[in-house]
C-alpha positions, 0 to 999 in steps of 0.5 A: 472545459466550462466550470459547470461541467468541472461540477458535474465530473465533481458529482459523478465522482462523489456519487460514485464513491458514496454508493461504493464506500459508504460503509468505510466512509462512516467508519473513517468519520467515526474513527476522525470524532474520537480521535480528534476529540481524544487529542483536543481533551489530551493537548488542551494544557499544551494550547494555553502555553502556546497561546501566551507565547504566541501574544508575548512574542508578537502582535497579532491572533493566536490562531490562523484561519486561511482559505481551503477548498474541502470535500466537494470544493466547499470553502472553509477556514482552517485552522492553525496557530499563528507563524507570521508576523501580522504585516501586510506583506505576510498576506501579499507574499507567496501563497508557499513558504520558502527557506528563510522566509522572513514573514515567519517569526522564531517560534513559528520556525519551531512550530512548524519545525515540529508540526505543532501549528497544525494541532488546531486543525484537530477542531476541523476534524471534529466539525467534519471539515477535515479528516485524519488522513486525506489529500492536504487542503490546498488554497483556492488560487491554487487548487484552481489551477488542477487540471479538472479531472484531478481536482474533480477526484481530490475534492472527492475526499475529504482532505486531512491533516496528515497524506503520503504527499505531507509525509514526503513533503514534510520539508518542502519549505526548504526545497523551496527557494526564497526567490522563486518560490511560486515557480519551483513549487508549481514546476517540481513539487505540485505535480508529485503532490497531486500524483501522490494525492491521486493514489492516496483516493484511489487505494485508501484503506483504514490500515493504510490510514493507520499507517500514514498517523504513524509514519507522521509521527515518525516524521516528526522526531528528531532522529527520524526527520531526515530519514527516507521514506520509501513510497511504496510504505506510505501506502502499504505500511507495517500495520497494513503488510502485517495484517493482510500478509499474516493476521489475514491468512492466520485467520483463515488457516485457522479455519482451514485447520478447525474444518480438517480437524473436524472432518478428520475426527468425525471420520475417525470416530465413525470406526474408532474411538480418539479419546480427545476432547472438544478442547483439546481438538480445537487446541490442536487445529489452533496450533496446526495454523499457528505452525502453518502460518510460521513455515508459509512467513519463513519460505516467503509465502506471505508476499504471493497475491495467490490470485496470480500465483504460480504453481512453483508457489503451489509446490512450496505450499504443499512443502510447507504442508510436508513441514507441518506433517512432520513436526505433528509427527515428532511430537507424536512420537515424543507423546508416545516415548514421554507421555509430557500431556495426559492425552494419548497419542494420536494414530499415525492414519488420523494424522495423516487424514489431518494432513491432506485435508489441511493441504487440500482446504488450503490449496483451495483456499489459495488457488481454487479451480487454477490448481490443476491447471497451473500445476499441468502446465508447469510440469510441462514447462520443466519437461522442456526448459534447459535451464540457463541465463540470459540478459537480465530484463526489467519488465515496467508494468505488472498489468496484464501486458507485463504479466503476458510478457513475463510468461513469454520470457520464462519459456522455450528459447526466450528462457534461455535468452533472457533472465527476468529480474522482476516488475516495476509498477506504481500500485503500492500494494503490488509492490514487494508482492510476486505476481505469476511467479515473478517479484515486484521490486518497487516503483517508476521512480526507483528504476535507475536504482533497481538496473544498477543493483540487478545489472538490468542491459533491457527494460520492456516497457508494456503499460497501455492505456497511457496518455503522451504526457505520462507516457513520457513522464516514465521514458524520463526514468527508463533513459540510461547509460547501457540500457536498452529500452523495448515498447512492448506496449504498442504490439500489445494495444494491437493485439487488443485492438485486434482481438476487440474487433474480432469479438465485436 
């Protein structure tokens, strides 16, 4: 492919995520000013000693301002502070830095120990050079050897001080060995960084951000250093699970709760009075939520991405809701003994209308017009299933192939036959959620670790649409001792391609 062409594929690509995400893009930039211009006013005292350290200890500048390719494929000089020796050998040398390398001077292996030397790149962000968080700026002699493709979306972005692939790669150097420096860091190391680059463009969040700031500054403390991260967390970290996982749904079964209260006391109040106030109502639906969100996080209804819900998760959520009609009972009957509020005690009947229109608006919330379905079908999958285990199966892909073969695997005889143990897919914000009943355990790379916990004797392999080469790339994972491995994925490409024929 000619270079105006690479160019044209760059534009496409900027272009389409412009008009996409503009919106998060200016919010990015604004979060990059302030935090980059509130780092510079806080670290300014430290810049100075290290200034004179760095001039007393050896010739040479302060600062090291190398070639990167920024957003776009623009040039620009980053910044950092100086850890070699000015030599000429330091700038003939690799392109990478290996264990031992002796261009580094004894406070540069502090400063890069600690991730200091990369402080002045706080300027970079400020100048709209780099951002927060984003694919790391990569030399041009190196960035030109990326397949186009790749390097048309990574330069989509603007690269940043800190990515997923700096976080798992914070010791690269010493993976890195003196002599062979260039060859290890193209053959085992530069692929897994453009992989993990490639997601990072593609399921960017601003939590997500958030929580890459923070796992590099957990990186960097001693104690935590040498400590794994796992990948999934990279992408779908603490911040990010607990607000799409409770502060999301909190906020929207407080509404669920205001609206049933609300429906429930104008009800009431067209036959009988309630003798509660504004106040005291709205304090109730907030603790109606409260009690909602608390029982769906302990039986596990947080991880379940409801538009793939199944309708056991339905009956669990109407259980949940069970709970809550319960315990506003208990305490009814505790107002009506006690009188601990100076409010009188609610009607039994009016408690209950709370009740079911609470489960109805959060069913709806959650399932919407799949409810009924979901639960007729199910109810006729128990009438017929006799229940068992069979060998346990280990389904790689949570697409629509897995999900297919998953269902597949739960009825009839098959149920019998086999045990589905869960998923394995490389999207991080699947990963550790139940998609259609069924758990996604993590990714490709943890497959050896999951057959061996699980006791897994069949992996079904059903991802479509792969080239050879990833392809391969994930048979690599699936090649163990005792396994048998099943490529379900060509029976389903057919299925595709037969049902595409007959639509067209």
């Amino acid at each position: 492919m000619q270079m105006t062409d690479a160019k044209k594929l760059l534009l496409s690509f900027l272009k389409h995520a412009s008009a996409r995400t503009l919106w998060r893009a200016l919010f990015k930039r604004a979060f990059d000013i302030f935090i980059s211009s509130l780092g510079l006013i806080l670290l300014s005292p430290f810049i100075l000693p290290v200034a004179i350290l760095l001039r007393r200890e050896s010739p040479g500048p302060i600062l090291y301002r190398g070639p990167r390719l920024g957003r776009g494929g623009k040039q620009f000089n980053i910044l950092k502070f100086r850890t070699m020796h000015e030599r000429p050998e330091t700038y003939n040398g690799p392109r990478v830095t290996a264990k031992g390398d002796d261009r580094i001077t004894p406070l540069g292996h502090w400063l890069r120990g600690t991730k200091l030397n990369e402080l002045p790149q706080l300027w970079n962000v400020l100048v709209g050079e780099m951002s927060m968080v984003g694919p790391r700026p990569e030399d041009p002699a190196i960035a030109n050897t990326w397949p186009v493709k790749v390097r048309a979306e990574i330069l989509s972005m603007c690269p940043g001080i800190t990515s997923p692939a700096s976080v798992l790669y914070r010791d690269e150097e010493n993976l890195l060995p003196a002599q062979e420096a260039m060859d290890t860091y193209f053959r085992d190391i530069l692929p897994d960084k453009l992989r993990l680059d490639l997601l990072y463009v593609r399921n960017h969040s601003f939590l997500g951000d958030l929580d890459i700031l923070f796992w590099t500054a957990m990186a960097v403390l001693p104690r935590l250093a040498r400590q794994h991260i796992p990948e999934s967390k990279l992408f779908a970290g603490p911040l990010y699970r607990f607000v799409q996982r409770h502060v999301s749904w909190f906020v929207r079964d407080l509404a669920v709760s205001l609206l049933a209260v609300a429906i429930a006391g104008v009800l009431w109040r067209l036959s009988g009075p309630i003798d509660w106030g504004l106040g005291p109502l709205s304090l109730l639906a907030l603790i109606l939520a409260l009690l909602f969100s608390v029982v769906n996080v302990l039986l596990g209804l947080d991880r379940v991405i409801w538009s793939r819900a199944s309708a056991e998760e339905g009956l669990i959520l109407i259980a949940s809701n069970g709970i809550i009609f319960t315990i506003l009972l208990l305490a009814d009957y505790l107002q009506q003994s006690r009188q601990w509020l100076p409010l009188p005690p609610l009607p039994i009947a009016l408690i209950i209308l709370m009740t079911i229109f609470t489960l109805v608006a959060s069913l709806f919330a959650r399932y919407r017009m799949r409810l009924v379905n979901a639960i007729a079908g199910r109810f006729l999958s128990w009438r017929t299933a006799q229940g068992g285990f069979g060998e346990r199966v280990l389904i790689l892909g949570a697409g629509e192939g897995g999900q297919v073969v998953s269902w597949l695997l739960r009825r009839g005889a098959l149920r019998r036959a086999f045990k589905v143990v869960g998923m394995v897919d490389d999207d991080p914000f699947k990963q550790g959620m139940r998609i259609d009943g069924c758990q996604v355990l993590g990714g490709t790379r943890e497959i050896p670790e999951l057959v061996h916990r699980y006791d897994v004797g069949v992996v079904l392999f059903t991802i479509t649409n792969l080239s050879g080469e990833d392809r391969n790339a994930l048979l690599k994972f699936c090649d163990l001792p005792n396994v048998r491995l099943v490529i379900v994925n060509d029976v389903l490409q057919t299925f595709q391609n037969r049902l595409i024929s007959k639509v067209n």
